[in-house]
C-alpha positions as protocol buffer text, in pm:
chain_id: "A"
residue {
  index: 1
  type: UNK
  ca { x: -4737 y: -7680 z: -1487 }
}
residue {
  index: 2
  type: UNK
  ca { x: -4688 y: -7891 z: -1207 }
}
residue {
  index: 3
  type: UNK
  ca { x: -4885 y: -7814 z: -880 }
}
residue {
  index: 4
  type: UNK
  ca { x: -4913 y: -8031 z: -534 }
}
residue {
  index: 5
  type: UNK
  ca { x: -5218 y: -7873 z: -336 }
}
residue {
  index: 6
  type: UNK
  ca { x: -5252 y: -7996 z: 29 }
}
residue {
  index: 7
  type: UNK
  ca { x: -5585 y: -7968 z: 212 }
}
residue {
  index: 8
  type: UNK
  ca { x: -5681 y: -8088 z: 616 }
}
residue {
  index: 9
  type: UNK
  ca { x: -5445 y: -7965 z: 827 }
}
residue {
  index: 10
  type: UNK
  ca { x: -5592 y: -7770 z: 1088 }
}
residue {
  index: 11
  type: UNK
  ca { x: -5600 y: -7748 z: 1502 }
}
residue {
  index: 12
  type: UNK
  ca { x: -5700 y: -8035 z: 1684 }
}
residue {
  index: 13
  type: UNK
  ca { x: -5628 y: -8229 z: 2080 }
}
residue {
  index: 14
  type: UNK
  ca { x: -5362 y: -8479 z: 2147 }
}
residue {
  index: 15
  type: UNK
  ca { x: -5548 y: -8788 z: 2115 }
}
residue {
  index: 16
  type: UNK
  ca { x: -5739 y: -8684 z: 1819 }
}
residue {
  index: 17
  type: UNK
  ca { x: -5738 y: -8726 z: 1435 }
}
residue {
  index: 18
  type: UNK
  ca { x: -5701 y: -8555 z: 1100 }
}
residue {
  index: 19
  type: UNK
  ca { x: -5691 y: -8647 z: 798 }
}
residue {
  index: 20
  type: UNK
  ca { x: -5453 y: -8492 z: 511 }
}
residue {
  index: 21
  type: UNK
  ca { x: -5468 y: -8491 z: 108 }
}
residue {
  index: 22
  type: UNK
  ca { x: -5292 y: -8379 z: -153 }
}
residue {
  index: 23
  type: UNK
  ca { x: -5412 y: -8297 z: -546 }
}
residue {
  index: 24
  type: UNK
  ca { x: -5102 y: -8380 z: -826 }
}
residue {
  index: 25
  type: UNK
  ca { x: -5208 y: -8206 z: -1143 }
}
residue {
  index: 26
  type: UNK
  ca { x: -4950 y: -8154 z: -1435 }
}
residue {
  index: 27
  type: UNK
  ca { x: -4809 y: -8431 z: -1415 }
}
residue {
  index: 28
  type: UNK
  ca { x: -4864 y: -8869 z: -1494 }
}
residue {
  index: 29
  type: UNK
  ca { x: -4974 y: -8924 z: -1096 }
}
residue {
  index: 30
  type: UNK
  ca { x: -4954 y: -9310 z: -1145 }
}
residue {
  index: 31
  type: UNK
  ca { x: -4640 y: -9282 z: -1210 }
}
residue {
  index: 32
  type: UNK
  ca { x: -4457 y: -9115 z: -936 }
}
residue {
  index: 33
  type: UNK
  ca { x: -4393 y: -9239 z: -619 }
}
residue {
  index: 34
  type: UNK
  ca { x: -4540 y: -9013 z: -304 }
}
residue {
  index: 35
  type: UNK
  ca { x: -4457 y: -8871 z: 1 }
}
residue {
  index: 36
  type: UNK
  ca { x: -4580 y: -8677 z: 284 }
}
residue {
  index: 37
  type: UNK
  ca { x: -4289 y: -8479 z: 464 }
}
residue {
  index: 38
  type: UNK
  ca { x: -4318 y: -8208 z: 776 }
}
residue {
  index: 39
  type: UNK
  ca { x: -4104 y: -8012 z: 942 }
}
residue {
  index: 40
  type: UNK
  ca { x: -4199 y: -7862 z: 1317 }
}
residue {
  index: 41
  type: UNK
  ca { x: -4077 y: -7534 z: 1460 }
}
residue {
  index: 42
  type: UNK
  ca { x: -3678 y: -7480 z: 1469 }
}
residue {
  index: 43
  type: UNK
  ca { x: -3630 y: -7824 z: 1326 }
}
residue {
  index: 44
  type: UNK
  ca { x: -3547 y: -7957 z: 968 }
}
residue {
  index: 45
  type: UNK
  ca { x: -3786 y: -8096 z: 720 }
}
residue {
  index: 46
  type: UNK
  ca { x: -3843 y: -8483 z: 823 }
}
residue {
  index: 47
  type: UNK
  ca { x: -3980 y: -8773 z: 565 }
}
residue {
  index: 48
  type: UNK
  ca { x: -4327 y: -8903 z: 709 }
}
residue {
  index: 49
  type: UNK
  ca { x: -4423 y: -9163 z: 461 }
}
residue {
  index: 50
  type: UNK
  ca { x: -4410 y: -9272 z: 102 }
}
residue {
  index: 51
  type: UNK
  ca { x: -4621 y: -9450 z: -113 }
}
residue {
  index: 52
  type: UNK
  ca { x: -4471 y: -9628 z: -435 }
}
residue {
  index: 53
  type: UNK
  ca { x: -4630 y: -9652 z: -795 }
}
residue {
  index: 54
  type: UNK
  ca { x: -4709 y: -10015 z: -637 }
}
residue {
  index: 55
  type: UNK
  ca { x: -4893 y: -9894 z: -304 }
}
residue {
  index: 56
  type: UNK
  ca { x: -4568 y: -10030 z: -133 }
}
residue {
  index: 57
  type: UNK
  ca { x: -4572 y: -9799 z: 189 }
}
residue {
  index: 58
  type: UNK
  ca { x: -4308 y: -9656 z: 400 }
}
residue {
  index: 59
  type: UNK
  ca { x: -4343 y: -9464 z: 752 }
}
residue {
  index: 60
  type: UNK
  ca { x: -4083 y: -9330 z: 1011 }
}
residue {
  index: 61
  type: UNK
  ca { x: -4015 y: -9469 z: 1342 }
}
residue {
  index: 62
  type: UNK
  ca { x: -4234 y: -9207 z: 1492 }
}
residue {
  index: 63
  type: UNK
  ca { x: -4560 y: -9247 z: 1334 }
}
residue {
  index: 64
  type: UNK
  ca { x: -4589 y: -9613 z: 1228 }
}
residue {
  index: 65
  type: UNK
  ca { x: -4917 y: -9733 z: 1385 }
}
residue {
  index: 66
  type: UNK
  ca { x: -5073 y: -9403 z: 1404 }
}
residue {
  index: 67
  type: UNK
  ca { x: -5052 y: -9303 z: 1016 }
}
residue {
  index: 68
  type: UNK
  ca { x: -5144 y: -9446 z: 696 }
}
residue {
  index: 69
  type: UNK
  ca { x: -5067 y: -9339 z: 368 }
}
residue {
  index: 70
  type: UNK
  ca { x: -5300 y: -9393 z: 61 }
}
residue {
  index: 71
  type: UNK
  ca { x: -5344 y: -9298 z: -259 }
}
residue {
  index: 72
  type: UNK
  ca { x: -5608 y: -9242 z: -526 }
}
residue {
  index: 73
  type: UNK
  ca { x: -5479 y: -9270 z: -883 }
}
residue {
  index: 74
  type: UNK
  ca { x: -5833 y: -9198 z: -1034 }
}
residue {
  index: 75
  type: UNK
  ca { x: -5814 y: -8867 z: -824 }
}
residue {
  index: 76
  type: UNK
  ca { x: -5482 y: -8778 z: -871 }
}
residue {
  index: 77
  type: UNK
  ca { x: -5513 y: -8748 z: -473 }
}
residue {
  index: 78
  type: UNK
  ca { x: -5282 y: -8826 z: -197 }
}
residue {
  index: 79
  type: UNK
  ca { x: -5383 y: -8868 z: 192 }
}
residue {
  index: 80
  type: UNK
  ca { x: -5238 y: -8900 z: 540 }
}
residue {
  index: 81
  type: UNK
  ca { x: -5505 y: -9090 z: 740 }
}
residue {
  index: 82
  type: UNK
  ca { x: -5341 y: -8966 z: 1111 }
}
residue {
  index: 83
  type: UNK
  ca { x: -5470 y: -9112 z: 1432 }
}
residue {
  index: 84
  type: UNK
  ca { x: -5356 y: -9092 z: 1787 }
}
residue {
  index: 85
  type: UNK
  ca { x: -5209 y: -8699 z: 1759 }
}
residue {
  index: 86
  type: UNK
  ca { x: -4965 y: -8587 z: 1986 }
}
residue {
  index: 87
  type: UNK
  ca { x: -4804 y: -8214 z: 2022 }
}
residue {
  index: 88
  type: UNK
  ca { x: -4482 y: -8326 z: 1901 }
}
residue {
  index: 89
  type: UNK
  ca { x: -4680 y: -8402 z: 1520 }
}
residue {
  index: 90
  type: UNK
  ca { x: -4749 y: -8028 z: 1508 }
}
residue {
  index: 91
  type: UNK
  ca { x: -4552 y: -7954 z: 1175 }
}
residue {
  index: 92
  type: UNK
  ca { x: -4609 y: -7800 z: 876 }
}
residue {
  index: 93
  type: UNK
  ca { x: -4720 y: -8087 z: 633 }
}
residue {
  index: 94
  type: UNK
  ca { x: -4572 y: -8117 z: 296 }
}
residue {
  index: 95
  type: UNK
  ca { x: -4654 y: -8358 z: 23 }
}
residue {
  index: 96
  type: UNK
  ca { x: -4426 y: -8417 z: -280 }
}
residue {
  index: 97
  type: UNK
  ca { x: -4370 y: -8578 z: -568 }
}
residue {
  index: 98
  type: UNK
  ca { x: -4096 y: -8840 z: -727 }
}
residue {
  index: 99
  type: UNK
  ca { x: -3990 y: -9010 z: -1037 }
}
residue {
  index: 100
  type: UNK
  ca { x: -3845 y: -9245 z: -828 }
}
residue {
  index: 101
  type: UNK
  ca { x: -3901 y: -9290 z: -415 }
}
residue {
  index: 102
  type: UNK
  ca { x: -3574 y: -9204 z: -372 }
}
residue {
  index: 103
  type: UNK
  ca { x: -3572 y: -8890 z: -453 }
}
residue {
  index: 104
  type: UNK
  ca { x: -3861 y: -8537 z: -481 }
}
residue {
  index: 105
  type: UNK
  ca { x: -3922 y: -8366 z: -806 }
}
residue {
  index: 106
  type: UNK
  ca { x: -4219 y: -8147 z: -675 }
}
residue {
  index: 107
  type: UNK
  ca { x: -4361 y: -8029 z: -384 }
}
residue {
  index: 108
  type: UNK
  ca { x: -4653 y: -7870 z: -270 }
}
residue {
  index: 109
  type: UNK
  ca { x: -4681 y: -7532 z: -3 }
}
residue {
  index: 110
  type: UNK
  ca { x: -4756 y: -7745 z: 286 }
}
residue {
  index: 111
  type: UNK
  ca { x: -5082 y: -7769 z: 534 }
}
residue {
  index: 112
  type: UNK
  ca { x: -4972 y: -7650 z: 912 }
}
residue {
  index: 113
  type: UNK
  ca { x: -5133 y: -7896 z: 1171 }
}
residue {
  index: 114
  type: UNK
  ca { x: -5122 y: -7836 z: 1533 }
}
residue {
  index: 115
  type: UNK
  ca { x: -5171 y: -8057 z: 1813 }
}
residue {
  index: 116
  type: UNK
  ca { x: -5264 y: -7906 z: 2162 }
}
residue {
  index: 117
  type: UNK
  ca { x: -5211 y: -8109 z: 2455 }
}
């Protein structure tokens, strides 16, 4: 069985940092490309970043130079390194799962991180 576990969200200032992971289990981790999706209050789920099977890396507009995406293949563990907070990153955080990065196979119940100003 297939489970995505996210861990670090939490409540923290504009300004500040957190730091996000994710556990894969059930699955070959290596081989699946990762991402790290959110989706804030009254808005649709947004892509955040993706890391391929290579450690290529991919962020949106919005967060490039602030987040970093990694990944642990020993671990089976995913992270969102994120830096420089603002209130418009409060979201709930999701992390998933693809056979290929252009596309989600699994996804995990999300971490809710809020940023107060």
């Amino acid at each position: 069985q297939v489970q995505l576990v996210e861990s670090g969200g939490g409540s923290v200032q504009a300004g500040g940092s957190l730091r996000l992971s994710c556990v894969g289990s059930g699955y070959t981790y290596s081989m699946f490309c990762m991402h790290w999706f959110r989706q804030a209050p009254g808005k649709e789920r947004e892509a955040v970043a993706r890391i391929g099977t290579d450690g290529s890396t991919n962020y949106a507009n919005s967060v490039k130079g602030r987040f970093t995406i990694s990944r642990d293949n020993v671990k089976n563990t995913l992270y969102l390194q994120m830096n420089s907070l603002k209130p418009e990153d409060t979201a709930i955080y999701y992390c998933a799962a693809g056979r290929v990065c252009g596309g989600v196979n699994y996804w995990g119940k999300g971490t809710l991180v809020t940023i107060s100003s």
